[in-house]
N, CA and C atoms of all chains as a GROMACS GRO file, in nm:
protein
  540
    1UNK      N    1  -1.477  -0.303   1.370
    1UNK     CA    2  -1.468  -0.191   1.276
    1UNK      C    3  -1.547  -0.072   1.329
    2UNK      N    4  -1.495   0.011   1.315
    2UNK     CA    5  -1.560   0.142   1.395
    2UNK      C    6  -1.701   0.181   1.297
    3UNK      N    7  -1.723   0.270   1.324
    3UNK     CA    8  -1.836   0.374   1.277
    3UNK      C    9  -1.793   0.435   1.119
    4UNK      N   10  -1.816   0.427   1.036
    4UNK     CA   11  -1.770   0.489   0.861
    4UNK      C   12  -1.636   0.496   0.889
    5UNK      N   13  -1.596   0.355   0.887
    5UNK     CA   14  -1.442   0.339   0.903
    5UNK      C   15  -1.411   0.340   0.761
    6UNK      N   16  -1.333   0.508   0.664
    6UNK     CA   17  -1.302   0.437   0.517
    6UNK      C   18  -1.186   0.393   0.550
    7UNK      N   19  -1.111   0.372   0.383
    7UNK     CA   20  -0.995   0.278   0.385
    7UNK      C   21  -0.857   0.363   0.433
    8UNK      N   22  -0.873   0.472   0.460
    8UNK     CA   23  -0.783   0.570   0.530
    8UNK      C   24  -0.773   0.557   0.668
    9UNK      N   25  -0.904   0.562   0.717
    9UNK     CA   26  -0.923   0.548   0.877
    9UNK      C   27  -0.889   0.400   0.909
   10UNK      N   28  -0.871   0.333   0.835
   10UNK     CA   29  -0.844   0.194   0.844
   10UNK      C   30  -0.741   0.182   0.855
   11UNK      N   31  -0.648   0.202   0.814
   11UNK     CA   32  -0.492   0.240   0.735
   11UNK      C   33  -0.440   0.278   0.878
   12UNK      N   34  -0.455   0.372   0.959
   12UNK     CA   35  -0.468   0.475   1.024
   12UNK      C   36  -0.438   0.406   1.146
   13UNK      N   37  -0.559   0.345   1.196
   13UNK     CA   38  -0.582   0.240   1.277
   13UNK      C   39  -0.500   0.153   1.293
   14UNK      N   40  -0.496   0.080   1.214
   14UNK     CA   41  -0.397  -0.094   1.177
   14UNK      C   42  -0.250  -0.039   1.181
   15UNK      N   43  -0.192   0.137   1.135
   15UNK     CA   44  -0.062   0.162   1.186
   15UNK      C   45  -0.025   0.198   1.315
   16UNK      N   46  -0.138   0.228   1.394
   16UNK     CA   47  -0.117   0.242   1.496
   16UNK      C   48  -0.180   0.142   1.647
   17UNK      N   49  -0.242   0.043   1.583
   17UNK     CA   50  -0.229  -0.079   1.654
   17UNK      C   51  -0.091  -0.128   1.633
   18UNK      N   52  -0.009  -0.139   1.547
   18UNK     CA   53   0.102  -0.200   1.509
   18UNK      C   54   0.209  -0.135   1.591
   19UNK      N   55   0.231  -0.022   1.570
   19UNK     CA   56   0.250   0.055   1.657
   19UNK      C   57   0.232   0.061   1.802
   20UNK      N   58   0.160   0.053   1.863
   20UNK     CA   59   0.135   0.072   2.003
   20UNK      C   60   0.188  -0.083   2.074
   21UNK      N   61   0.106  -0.192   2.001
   21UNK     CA   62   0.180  -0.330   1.987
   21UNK      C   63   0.360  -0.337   2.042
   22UNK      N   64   0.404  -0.290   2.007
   22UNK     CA   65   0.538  -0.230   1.979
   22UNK      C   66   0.619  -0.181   2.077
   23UNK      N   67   0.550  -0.059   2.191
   23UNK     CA   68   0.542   0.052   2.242
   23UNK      C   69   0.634   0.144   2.184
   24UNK      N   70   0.625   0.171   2.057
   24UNK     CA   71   0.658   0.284   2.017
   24UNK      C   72   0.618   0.421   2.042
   25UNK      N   73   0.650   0.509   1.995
   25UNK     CA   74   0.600   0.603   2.036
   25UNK      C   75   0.582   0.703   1.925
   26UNK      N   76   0.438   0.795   1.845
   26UNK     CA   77   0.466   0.851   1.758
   26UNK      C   78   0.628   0.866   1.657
   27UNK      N   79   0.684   0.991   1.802
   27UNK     CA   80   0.864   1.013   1.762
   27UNK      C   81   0.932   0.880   1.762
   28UNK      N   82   0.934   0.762   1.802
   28UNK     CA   83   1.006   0.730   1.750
   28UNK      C   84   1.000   0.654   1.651
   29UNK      N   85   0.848   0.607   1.615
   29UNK     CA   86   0.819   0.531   1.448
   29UNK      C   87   0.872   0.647   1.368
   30UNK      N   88   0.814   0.770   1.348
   30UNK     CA   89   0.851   0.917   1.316
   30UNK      C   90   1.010   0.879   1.244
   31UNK      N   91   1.068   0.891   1.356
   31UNK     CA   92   1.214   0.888   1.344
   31UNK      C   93   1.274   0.762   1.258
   32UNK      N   94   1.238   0.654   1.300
   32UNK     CA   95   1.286   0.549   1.209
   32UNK      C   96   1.223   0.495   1.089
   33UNK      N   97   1.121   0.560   1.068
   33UNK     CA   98   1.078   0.561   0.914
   33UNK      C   99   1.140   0.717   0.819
   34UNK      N  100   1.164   0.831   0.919
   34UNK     CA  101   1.211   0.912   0.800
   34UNK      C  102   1.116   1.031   0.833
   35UNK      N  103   1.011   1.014   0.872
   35UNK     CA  104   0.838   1.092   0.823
   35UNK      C  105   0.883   1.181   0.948
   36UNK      N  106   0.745   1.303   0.919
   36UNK     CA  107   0.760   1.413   1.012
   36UNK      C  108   0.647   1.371   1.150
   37UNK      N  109   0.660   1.381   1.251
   37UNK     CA  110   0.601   1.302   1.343
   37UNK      C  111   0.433   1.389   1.344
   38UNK      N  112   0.416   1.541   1.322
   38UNK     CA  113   0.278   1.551   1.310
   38UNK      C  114   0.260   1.509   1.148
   39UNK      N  115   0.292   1.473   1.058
   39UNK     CA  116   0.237   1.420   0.969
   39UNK      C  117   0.167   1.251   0.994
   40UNK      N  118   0.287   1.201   1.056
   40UNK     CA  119   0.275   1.066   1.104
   40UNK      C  120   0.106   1.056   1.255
   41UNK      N  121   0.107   1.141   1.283
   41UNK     CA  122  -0.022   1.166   1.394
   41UNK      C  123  -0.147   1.164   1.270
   42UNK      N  124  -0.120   1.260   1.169
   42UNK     CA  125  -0.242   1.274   1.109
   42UNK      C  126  -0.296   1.163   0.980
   43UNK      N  127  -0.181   1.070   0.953
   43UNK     CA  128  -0.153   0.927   0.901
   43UNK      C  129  -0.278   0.884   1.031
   44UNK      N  130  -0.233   0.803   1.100
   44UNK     CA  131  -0.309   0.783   1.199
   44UNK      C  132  -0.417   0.765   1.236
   45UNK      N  133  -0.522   0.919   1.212
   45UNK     CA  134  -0.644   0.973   1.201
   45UNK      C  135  -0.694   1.004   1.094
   46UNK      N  136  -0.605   0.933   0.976
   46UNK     CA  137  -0.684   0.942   0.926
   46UNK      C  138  -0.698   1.046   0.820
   47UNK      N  139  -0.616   1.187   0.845
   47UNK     CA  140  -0.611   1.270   0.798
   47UNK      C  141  -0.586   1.294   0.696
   48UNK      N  142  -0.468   1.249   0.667
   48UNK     CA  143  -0.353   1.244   0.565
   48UNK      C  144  -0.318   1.146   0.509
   49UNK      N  145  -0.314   1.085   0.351
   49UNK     CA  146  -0.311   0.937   0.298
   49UNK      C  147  -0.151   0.969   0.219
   50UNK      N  148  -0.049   0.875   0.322
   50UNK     CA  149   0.092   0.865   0.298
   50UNK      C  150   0.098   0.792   0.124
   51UNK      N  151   0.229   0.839   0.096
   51UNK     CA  152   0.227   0.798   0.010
   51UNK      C  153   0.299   0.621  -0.050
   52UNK      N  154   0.340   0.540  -0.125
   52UNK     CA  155   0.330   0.451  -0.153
   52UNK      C  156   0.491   0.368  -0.041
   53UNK      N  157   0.573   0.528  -0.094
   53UNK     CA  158   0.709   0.543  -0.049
   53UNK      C  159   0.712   0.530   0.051
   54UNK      N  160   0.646   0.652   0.185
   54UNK     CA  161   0.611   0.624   0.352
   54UNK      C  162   0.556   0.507   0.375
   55UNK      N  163   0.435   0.420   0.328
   55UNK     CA  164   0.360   0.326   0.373
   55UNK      C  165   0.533   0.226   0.374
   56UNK      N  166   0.571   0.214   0.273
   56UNK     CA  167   0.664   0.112   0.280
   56UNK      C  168   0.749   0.134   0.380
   57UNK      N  169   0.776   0.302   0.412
   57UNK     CA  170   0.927   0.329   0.525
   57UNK      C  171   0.858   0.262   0.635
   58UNK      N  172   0.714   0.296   0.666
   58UNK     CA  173   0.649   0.283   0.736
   58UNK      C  174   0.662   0.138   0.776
   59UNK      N  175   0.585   0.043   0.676
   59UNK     CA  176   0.631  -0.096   0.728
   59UNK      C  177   0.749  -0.198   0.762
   60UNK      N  178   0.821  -0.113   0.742
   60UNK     CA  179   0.996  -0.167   0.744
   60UNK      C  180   0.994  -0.113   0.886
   61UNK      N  181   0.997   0.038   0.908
   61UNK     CA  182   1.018   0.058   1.048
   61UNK      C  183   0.941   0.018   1.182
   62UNK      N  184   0.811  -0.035   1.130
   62UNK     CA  185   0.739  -0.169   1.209
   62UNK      C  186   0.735  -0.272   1.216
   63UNK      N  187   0.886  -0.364   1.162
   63UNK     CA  188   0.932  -0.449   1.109
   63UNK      C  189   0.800  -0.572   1.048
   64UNK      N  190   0.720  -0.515   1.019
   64UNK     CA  191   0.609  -0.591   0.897
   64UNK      C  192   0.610  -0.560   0.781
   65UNK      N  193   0.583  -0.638   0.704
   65UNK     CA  194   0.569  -0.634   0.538
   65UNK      C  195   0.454  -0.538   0.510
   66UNK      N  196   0.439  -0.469   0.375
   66UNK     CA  197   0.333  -0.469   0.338
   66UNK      C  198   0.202  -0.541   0.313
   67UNK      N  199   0.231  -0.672   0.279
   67UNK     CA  200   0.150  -0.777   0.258
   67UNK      C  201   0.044  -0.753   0.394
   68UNK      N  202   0.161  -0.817   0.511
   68UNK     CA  203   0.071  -0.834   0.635
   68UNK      C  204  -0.009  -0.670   0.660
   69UNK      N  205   0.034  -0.568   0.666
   69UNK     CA  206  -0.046  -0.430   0.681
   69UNK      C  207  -0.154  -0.421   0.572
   70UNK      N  208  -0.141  -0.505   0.458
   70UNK     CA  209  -0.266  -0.493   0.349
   70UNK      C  210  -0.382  -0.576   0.412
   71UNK      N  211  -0.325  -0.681   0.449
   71UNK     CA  212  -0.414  -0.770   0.496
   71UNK      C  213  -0.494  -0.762   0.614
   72UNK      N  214  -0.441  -0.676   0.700
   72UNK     CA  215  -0.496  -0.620   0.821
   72UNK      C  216  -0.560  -0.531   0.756
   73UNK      N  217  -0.572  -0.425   0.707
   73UNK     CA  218  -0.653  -0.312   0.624
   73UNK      C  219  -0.772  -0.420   0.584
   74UNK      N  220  -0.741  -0.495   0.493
   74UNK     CA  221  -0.859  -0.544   0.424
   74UNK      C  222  -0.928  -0.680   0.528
   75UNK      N  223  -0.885  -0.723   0.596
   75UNK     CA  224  -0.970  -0.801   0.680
   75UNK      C  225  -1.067  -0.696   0.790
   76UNK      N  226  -1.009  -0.575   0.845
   76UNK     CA  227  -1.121  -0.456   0.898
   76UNK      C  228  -1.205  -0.380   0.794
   77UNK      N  229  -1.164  -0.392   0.696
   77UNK     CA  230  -1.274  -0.339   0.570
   77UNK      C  231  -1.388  -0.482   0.524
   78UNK      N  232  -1.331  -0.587   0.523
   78UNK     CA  233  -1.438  -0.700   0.492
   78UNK      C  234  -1.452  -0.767   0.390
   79UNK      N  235  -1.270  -0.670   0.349
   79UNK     CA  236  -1.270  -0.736   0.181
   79UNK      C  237  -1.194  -0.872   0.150
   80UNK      N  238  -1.132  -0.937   0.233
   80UNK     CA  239  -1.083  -1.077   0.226
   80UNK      C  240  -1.200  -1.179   0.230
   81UNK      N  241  -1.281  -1.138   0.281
   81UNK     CA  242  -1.424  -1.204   0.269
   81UNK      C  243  -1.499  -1.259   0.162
   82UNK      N  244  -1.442  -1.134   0.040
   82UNK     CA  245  -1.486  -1.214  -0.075
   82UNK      C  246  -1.480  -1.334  -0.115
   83UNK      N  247  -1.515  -1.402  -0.127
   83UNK     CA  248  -1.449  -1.534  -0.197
   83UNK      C  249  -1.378  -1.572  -0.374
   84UNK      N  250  -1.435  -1.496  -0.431
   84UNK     CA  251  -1.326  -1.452  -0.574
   84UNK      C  252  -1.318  -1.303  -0.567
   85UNK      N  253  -1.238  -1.249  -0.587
   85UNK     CA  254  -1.184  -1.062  -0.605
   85UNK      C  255  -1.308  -1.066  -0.752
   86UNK      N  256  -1.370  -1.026  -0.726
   86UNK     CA  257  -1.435  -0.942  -0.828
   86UNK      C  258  -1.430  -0.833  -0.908
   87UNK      N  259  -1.385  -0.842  -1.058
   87UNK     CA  260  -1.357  -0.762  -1.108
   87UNK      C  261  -1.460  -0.610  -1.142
   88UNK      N  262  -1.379  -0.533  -1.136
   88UNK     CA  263  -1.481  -0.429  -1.186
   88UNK      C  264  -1.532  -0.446  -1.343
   89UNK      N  265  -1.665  -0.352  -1.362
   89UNK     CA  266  -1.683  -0.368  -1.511
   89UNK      C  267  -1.713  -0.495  -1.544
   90UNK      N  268  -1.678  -0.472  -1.702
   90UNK     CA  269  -1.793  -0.585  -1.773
   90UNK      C  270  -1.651  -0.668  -1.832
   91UNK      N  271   1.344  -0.920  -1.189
   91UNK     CA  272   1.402  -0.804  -1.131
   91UNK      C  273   1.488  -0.718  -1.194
   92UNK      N  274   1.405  -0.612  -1.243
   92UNK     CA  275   1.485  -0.522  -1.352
   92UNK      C  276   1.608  -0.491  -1.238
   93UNK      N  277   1.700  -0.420  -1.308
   93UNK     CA  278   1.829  -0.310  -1.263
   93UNK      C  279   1.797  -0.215  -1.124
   94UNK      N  280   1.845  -0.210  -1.040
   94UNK     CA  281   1.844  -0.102  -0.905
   94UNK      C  282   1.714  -0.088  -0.942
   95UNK      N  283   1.638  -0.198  -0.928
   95UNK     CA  284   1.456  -0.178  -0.937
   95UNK      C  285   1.436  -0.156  -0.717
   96UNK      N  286   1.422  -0.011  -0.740
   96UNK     CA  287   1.333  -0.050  -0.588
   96UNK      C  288   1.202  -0.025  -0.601
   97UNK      N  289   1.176   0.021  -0.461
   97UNK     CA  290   1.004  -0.051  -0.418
   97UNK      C  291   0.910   0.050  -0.497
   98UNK      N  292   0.930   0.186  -0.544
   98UNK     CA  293   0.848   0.246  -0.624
   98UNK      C  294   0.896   0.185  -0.797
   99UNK      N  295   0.920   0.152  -0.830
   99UNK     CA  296   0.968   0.106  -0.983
   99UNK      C  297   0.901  -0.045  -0.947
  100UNK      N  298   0.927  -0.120  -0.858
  100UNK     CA  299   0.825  -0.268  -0.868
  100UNK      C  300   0.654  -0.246  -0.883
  101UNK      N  301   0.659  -0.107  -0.771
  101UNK     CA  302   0.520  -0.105  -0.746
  101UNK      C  303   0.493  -0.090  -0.870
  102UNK      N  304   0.495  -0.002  -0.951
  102UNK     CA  305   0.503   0.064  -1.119
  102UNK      C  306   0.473  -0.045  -1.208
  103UNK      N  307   0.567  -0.180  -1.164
  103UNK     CA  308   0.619  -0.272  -1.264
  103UNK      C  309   0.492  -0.356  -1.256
  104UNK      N  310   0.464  -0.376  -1.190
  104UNK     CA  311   0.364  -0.473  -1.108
  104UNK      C  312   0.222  -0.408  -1.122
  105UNK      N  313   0.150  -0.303  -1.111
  105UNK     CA  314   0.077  -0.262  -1.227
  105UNK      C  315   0.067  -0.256  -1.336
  106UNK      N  316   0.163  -0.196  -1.376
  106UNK     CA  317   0.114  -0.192  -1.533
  106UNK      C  318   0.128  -0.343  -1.595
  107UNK      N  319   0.189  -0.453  -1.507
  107UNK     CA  320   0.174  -0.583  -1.558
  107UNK      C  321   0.033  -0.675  -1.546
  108UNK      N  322  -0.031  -0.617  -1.412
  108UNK     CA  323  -0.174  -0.671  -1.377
  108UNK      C  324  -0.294  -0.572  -1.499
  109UNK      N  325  -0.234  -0.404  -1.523
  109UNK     CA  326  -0.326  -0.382  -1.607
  109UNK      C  327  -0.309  -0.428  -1.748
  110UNK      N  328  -0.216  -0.448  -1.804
  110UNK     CA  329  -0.194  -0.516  -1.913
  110UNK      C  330  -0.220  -0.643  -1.916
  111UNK      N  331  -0.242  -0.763  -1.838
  111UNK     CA  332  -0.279  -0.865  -1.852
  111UNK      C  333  -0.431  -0.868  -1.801
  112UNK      N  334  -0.518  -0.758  -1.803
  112UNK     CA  335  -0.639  -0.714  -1.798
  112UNK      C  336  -0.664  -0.638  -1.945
  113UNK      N  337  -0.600  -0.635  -2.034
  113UNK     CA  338  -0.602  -0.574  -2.158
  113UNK      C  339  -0.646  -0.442  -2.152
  114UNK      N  340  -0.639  -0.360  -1.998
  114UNK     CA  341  -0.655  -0.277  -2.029
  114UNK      C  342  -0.553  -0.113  -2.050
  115UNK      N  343  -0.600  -0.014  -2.139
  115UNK     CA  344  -0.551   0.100  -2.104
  115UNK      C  345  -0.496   0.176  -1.990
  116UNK      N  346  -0.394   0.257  -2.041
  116UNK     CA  347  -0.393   0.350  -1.934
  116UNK      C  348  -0.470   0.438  -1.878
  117UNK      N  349  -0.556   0.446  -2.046
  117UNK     CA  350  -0.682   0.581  -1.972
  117UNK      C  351  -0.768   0.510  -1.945
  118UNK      N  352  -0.810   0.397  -1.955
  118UNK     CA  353  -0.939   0.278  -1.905
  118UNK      C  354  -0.890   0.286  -1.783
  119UNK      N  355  -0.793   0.236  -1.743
  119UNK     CA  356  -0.722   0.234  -1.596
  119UNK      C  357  -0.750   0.319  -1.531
  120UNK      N  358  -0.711   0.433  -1.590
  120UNK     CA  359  -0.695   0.578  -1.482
  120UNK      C  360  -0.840   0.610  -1.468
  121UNK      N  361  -0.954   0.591  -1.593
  121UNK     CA  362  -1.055   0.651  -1.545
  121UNK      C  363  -1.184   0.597  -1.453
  122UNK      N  364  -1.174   0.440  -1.493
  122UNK     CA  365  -1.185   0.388  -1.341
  122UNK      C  366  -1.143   0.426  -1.196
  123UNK      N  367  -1.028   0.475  -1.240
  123UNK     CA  368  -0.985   0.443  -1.096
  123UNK      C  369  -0.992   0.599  -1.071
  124UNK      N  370  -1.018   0.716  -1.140
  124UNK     CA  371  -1.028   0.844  -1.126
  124UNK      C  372  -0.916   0.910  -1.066
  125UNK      N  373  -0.816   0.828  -1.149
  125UNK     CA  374  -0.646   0.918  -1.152
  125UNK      C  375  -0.676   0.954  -1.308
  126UNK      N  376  -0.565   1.056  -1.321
  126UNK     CA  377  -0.534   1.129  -1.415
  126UNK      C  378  -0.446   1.058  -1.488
  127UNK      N  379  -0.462   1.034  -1.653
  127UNK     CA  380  -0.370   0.913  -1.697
  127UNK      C  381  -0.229   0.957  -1.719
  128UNK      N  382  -0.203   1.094  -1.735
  128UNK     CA  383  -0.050   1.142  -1.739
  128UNK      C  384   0.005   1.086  -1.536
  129UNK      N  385  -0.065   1.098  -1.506
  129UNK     CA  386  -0.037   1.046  -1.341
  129UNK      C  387   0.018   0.882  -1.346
  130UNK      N  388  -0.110   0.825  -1.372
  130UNK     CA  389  -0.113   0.648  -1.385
  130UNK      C  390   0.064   0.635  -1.447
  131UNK      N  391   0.073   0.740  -1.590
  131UNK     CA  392   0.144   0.682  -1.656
  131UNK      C  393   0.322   0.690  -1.566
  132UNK      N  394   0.333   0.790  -1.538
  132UNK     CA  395   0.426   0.850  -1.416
  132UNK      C  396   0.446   0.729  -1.320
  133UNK      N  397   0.357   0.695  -1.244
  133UNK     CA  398   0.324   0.598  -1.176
  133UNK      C  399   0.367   0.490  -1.218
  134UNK      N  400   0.387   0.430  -1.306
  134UNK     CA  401   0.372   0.281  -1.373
  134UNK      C  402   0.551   0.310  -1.479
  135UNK      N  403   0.567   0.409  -1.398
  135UNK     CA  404   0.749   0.444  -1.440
  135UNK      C  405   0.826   0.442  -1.334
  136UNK      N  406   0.713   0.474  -1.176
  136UNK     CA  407   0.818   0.463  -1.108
  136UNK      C  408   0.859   0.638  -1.058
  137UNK      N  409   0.824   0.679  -1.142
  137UNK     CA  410   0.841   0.849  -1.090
  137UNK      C  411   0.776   0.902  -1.040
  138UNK      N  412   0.645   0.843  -0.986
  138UNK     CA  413   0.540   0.885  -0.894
  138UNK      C  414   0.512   0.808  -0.752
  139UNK      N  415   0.499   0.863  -0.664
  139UNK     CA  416   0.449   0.765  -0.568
  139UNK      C  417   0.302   0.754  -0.457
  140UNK      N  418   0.216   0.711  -0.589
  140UNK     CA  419   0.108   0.718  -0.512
  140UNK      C  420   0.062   0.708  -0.379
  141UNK      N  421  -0.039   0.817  -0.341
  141UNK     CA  422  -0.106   0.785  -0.229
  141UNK      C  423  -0.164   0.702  -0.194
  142UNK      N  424  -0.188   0.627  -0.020
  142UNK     CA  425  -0.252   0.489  -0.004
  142UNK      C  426  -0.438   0.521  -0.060
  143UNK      N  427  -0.458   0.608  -0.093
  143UNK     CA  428  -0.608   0.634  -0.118
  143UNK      C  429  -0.602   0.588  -0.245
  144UNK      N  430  -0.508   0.613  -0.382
  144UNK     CA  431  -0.495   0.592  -0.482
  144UNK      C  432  -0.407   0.487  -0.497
  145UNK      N  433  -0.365   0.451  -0.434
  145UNK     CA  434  -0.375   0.244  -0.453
  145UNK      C  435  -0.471   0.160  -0.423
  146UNK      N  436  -0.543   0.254  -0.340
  146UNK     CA  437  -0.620   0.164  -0.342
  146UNK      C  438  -0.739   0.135  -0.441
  147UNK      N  439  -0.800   0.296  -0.467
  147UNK     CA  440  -0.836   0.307  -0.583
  147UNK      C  441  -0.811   0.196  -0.702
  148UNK      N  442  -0.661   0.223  -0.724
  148UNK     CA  443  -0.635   0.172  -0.887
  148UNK      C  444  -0.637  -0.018  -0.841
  149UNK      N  445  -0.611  -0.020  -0.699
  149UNK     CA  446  -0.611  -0.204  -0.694
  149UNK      C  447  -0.786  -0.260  -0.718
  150UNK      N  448  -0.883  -0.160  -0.714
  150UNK     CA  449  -1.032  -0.194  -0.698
  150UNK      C  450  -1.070  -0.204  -0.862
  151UNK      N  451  -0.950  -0.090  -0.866
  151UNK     CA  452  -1.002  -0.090  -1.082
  151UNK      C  453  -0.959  -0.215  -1.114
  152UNK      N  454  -0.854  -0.241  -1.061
  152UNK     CA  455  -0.812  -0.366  -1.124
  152UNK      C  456  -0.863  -0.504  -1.101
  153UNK      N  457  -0.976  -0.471  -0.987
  153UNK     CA  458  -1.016  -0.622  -0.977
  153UNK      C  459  -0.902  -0.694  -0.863
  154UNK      N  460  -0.838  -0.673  -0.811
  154UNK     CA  461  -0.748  -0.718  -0.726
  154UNK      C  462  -0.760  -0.653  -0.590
  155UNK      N  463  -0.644  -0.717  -0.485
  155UNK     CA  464  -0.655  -0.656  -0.355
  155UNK      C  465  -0.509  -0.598  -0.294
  156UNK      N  466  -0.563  -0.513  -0.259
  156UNK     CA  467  -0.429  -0.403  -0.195
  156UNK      C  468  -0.304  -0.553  -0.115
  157UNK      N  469  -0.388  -0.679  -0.110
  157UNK     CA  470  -0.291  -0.733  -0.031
  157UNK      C  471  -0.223  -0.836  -0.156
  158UNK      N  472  -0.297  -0.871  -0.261
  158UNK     CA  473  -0.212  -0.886  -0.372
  158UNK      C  474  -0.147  -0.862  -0.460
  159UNK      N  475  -0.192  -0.747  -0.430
  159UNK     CA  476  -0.058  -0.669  -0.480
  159UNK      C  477   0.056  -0.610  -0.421
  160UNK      N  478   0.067  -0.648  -0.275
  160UNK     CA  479   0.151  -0.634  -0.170
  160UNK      C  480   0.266  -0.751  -0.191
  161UNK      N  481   0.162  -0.891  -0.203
  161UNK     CA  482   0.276  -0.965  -0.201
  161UNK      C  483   0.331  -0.969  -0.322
  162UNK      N  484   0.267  -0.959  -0.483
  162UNK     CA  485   0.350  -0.888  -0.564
  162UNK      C  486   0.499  -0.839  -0.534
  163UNK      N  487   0.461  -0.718  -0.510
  163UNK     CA  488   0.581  -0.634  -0.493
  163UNK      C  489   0.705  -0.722  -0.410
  164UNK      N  490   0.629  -0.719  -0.316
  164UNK     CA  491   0.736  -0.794  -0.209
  164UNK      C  492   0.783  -0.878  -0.227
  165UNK      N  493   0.725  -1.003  -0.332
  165UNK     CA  494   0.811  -1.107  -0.392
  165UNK      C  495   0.896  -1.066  -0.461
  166UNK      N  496   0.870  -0.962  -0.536
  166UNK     CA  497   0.978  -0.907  -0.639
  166UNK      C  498   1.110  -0.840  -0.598
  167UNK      N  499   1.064  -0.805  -0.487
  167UNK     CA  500   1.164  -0.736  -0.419
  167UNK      C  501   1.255  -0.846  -0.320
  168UNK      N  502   1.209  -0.954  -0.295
  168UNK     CA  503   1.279  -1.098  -0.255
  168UNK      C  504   1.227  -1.046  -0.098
  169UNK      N  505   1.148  -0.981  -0.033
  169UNK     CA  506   1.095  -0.972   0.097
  169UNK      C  507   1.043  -1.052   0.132
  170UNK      N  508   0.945  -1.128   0.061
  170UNK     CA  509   0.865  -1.261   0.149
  170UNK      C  510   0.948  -1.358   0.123
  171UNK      N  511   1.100  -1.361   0.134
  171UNK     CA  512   1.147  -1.494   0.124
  171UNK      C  513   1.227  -1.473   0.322
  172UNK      N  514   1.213  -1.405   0.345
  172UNK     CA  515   1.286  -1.350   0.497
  172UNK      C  516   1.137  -1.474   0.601
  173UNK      N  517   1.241  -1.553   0.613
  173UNK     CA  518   1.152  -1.654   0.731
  173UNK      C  519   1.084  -1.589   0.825
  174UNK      N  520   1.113  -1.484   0.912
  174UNK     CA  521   1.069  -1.422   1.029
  174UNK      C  522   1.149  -1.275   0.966
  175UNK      N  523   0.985  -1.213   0.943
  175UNK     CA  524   1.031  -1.071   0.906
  175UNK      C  525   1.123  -0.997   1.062
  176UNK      N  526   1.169  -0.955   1.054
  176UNK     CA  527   1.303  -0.895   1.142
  176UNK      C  528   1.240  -0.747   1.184
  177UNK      N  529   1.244  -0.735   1.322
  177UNK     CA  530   1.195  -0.592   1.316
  177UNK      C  531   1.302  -0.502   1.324
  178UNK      N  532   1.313  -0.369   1.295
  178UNK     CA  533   1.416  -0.300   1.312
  178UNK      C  534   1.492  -0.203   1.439
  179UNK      N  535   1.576  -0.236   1.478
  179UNK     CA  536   1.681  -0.114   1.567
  179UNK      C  537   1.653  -0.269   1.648
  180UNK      N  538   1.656  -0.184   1.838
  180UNK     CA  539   1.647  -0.334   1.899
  180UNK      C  540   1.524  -0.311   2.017
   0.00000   0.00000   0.00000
């Protein structure tokens, strides 16, 4: 996990390990999810938090589920670790 | 599986079913999670499509994890029944 990795830069990361995995290339995840390819750069870094709709074009056109991209997010955040999900509040 | 339910109307469906079986509100919901409850409510119709910052948000209000509520959806949507998710083009 990097340096104040939040859950964006995480996001970011894990799409573009998936990605590179792949050898895709920005344009052409870009292209087969739909998305604009500098939007898709700044996804990436982090910049820009896609919305529910892209994450999904997104994981279809990296032929992974959401599930597995949640789970990668939250195993580099440290949150599968929990051992019961802890609710917020009382 | 409601009617031509896709992946923003499950996501929708599938909240407001985890916050309701948390007894809670929409504005308890939203203000945890520091969405706006005319938003949440949009959202939880299906006519909104939240950002990955604000899912994640509202999955922390809820006491749950961005990846269970992944497979949520995706069951609903009959995705995790695909033996070997398929990647796309060739």
């Amino acid at each position: 996990m990097r340096k104040n990795e939040g859950a964006g830069e995480v996001l970011g990361n894990v799409l573009k390990d998936f990605r590179l995995s792949q050898r895709l290339s920005q344009e052409e995840l870009a292209f087969r999810a739909g998305v604009d390819r500098a939007f898709l750069s700044r996804v990436e870094r982090g910049e820009r938090s896609p919305s529910f709709d892209t994450l999904f074009s997104l994981s279809r056109a990296l032929g992974i589920s959401l599930t597995q991209l949640s789970q990668n997010i939250e195993s580099r955040l440290g949150l599968l670790n929990e051992k019961d999900y802890p609710r917020q509040g009382s």
